[in-house]
C-alpha positions as CSV (number, residue, x, y, z in Angstrom):
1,X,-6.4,-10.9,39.8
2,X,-5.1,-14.5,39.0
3,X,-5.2,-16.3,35.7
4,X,-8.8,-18.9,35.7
5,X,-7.4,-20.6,32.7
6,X,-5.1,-23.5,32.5
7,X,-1.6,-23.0,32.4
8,X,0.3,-23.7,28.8
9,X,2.4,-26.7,30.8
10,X,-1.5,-28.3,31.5
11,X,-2.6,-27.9,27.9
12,X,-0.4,-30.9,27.1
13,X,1.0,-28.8,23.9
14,X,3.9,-30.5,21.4
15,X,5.9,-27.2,21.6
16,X,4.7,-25.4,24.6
17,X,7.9,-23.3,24.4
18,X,6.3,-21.3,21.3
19,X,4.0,-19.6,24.0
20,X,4.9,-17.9,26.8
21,X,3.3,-16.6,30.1
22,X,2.5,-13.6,31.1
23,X,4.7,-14.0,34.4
24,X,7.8,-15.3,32.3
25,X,7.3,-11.6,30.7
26,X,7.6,-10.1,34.0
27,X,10.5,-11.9,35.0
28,X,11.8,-11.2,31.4
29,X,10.7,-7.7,30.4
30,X,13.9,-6.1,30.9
31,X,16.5,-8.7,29.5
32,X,18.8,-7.0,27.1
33,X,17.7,-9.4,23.9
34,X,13.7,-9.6,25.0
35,X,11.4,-7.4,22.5
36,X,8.3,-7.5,23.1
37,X,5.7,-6.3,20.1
38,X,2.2,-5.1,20.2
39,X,0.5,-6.2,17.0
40,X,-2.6,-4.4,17.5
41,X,-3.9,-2.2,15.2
42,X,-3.0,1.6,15.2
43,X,-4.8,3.5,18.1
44,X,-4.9,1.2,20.3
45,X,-1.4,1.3,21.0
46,X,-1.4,4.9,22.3
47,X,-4.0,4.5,24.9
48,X,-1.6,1.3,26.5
49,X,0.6,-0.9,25.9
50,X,3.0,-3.6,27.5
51,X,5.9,-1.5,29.1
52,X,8.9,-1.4,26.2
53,X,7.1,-2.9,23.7
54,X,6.8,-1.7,20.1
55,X,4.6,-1.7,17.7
56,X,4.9,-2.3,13.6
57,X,3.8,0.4,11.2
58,X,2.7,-2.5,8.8
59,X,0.5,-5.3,10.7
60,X,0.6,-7.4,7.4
61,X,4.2,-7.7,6.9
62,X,3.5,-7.0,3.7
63,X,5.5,-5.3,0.9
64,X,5.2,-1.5,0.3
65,X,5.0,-2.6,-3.4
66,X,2.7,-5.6,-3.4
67,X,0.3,-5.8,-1.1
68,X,-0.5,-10.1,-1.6
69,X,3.3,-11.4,-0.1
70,X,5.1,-11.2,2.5
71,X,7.8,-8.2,2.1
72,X,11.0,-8.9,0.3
73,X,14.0,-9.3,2.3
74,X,15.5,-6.0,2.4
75,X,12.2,-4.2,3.3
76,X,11.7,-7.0,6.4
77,X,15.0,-6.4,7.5
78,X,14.0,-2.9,7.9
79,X,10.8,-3.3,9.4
80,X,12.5,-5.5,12.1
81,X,15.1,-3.8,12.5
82,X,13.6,-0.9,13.8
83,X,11.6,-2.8,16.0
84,X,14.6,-3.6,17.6
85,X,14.7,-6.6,16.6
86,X,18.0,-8.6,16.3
87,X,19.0,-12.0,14.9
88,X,20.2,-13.0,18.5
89,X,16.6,-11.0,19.8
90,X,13.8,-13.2,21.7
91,X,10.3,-11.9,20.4
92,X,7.4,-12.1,22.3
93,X,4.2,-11.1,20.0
94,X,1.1,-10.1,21.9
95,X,-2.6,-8.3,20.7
96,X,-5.8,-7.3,22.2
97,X,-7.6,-9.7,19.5
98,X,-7.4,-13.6,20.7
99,X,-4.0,-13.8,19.2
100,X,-5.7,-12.5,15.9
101,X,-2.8,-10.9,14.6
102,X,0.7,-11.7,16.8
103,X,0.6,-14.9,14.9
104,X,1.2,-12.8,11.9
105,X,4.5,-11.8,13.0
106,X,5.1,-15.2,14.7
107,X,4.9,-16.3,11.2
108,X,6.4,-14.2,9.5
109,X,9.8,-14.4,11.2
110,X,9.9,-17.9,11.4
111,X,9.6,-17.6,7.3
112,X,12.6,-15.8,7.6
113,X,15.0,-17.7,9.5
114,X,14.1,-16.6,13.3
115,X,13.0,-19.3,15.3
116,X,13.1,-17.1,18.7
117,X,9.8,-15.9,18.7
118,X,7.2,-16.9,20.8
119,X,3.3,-15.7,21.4
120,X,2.2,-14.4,25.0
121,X,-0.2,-16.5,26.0
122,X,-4.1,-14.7,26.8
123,X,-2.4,-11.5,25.1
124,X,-2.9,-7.8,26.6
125,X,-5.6,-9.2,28.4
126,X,-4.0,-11.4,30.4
127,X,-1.2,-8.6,31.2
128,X,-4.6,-6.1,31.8
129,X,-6.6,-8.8,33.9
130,X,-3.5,-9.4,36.2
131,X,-3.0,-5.5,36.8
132,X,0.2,-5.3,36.0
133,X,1.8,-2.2,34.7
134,X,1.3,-0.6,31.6
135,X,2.6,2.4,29.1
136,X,0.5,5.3,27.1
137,X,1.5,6.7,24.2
138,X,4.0,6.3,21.9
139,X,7.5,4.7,22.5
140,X,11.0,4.3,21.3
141,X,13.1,1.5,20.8
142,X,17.0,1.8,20.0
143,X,17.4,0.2,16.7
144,X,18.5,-3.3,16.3
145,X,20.4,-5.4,13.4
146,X,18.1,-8.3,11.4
147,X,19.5,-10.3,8.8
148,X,16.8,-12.4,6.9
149,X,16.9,-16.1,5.7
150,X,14.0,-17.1,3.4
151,X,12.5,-20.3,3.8
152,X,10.1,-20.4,0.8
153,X,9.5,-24.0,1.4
154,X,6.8,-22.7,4.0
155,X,4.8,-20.9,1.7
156,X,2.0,-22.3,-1.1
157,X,2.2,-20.5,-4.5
158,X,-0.1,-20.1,-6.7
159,X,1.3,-23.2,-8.5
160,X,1.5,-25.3,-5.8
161,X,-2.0,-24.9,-4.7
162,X,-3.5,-25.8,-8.3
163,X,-1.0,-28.8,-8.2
164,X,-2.4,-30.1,-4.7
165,X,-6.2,-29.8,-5.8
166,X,-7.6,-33.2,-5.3
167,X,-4.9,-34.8,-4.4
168,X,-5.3,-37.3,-1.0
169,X,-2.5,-36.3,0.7
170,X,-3.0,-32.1,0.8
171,X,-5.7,-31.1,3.0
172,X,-6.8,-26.9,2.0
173,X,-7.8,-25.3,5.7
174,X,-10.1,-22.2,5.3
175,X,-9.6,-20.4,8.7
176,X,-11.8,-17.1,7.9
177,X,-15.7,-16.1,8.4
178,X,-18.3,-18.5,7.4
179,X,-19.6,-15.7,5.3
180,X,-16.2,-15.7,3.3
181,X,-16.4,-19.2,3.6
182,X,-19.9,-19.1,1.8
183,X,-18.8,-16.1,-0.6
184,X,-21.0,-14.1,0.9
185,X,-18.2,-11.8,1.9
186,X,-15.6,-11.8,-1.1
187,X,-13.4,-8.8,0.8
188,X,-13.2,-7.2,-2.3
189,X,-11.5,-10.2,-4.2
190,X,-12.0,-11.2,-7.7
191,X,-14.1,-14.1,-7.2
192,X,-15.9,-15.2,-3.5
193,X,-15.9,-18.5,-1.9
194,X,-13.3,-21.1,-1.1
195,X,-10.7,-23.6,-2.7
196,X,-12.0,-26.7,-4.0
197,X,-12.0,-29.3,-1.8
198,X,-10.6,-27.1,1.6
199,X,-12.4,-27.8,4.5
200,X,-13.6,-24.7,6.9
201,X,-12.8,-24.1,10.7
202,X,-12.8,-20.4,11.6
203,X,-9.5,-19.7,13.8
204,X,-12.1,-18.3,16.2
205,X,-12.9,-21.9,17.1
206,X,-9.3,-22.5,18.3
207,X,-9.4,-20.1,21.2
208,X,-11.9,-20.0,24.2
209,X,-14.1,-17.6,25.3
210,X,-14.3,-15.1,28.1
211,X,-12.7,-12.2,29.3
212,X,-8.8,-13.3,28.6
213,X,-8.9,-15.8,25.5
214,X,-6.0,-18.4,24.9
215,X,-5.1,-21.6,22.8
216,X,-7.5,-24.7,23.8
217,X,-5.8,-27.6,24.7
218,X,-4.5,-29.9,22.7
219,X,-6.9,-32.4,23.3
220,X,-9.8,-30.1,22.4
221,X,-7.8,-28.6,19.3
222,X,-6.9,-31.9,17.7
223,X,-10.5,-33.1,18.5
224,X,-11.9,-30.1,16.4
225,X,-9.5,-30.1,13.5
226,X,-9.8,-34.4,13.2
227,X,-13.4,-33.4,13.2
228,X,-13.2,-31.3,9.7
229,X,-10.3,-33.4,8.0
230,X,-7.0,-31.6,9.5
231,X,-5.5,-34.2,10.5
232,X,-1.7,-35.3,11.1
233,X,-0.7,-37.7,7.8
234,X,-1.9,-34.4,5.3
235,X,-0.1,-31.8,4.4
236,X,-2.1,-28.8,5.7
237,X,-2.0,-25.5,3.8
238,X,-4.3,-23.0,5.4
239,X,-5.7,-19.5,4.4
């Protein structure tokens, strides 16, 4: 079964090399410093998964002691390193969730220091919808060697956020439900509803619909995002 969606060249992307197809993985899978991940949740990984890949025991990348950042540097280190994951390691992130949750770890690895990551573009179900092979159960990875560099400069504090409220040039992008949106759905936080003065696109609207969801195109995403106030002279800090 062949892909019906355009290919990442044809989306017209800035950096199309931050996504890669499900045949480069194919051609790829089995290259000593290729590790692939599956971010899906627990459960879903034992019933199949992409052959070789592993999967994280913490989704969040979050600490085992504070469950609102990232994980400090020695606890990452460990969580990528038996992963398999190497500094000289290319990561390919996939999920069964319209890239719900591989941009987690996409994220979180470019925070600290690895650039070599890369999402696979339509996820498991691309890889399911093009019958190509898959694994059961659980796997193992030999062990690799990850040395973290922080870049904090990515991240918005606390402090920073109540410095940027109001100003012109900081643009607050809520990406969750409209009913967290509304405060309808606090998740068990302190207080419901949104920053003052952020502007609300679910991430939802970023991907398209059907039976193998990727990234819109360009065109379409900076359409959508001009449309709510995202745009490219701000400095964008969404949650």
């Amino acid at each position: 079964m062949s892909n019906t969606f355009t290919t990442i060249e044809e989306r017209g992307y800035a950096n199309p090399e931050l996504l890669v197809s499900t045949d480069w993985l194919a051609e790829h899978i089995n290259d000593a410093n290729v590790r692939v991940v599956d971010c899906n949740f627990h459960g879903e990984f034992e019933n199949g998964h992409i052959p070789g890949a592993a999967q994280p025991e913490n989704n969040w990348y979050k600490g085992s002691e504070n469950k609102t950042l990232i994980a400090p540097t020695a606890e990452f280190e460990q969580m990528m390193s038996v992963l398999g994951i190497s500094n000289d390691s290319t990561v390919v992130a996939y999920d069964s969730d319209s890239n719900h949750l591989a941009p987690r770890l996409f994220w979180a690895l470019r925070y600290y220091g690895h650039n070599n990551v890369k999402v696979l573009d339509g996820g498991y179900a691309a890889w399911i919808a093009e019958n190509r092979s898959v694994e059961t159960g659980d796997s193992s990875v030999s062990a690799g060697s990850f040395n973290a560099t922080p870049h904090p400069e990515v991240i918005a504090l606390r402090e920073d956020i109540l410095a940027e409220i109001g100003s012109d040039g900081t643009q607050f992008w809520d990406v969750r439900t409209d009913e967290e949106w509304t405060g309808e759905n606090d998740r068990g936080t302190k207080q419901g509803g949104h920053l003052p003065g952020a502007t609300h696109l679910e991430w939802k609207n970023l991907i398209t619909e059907g039976d193998v969801p990727v990234f819109k195109s360009s065109d379409e995403l900076m359409s959508l995002l001009n449309s709510v106030g995202v745009t490219q002279d701000k400095n964008i800090v969404p949650y």
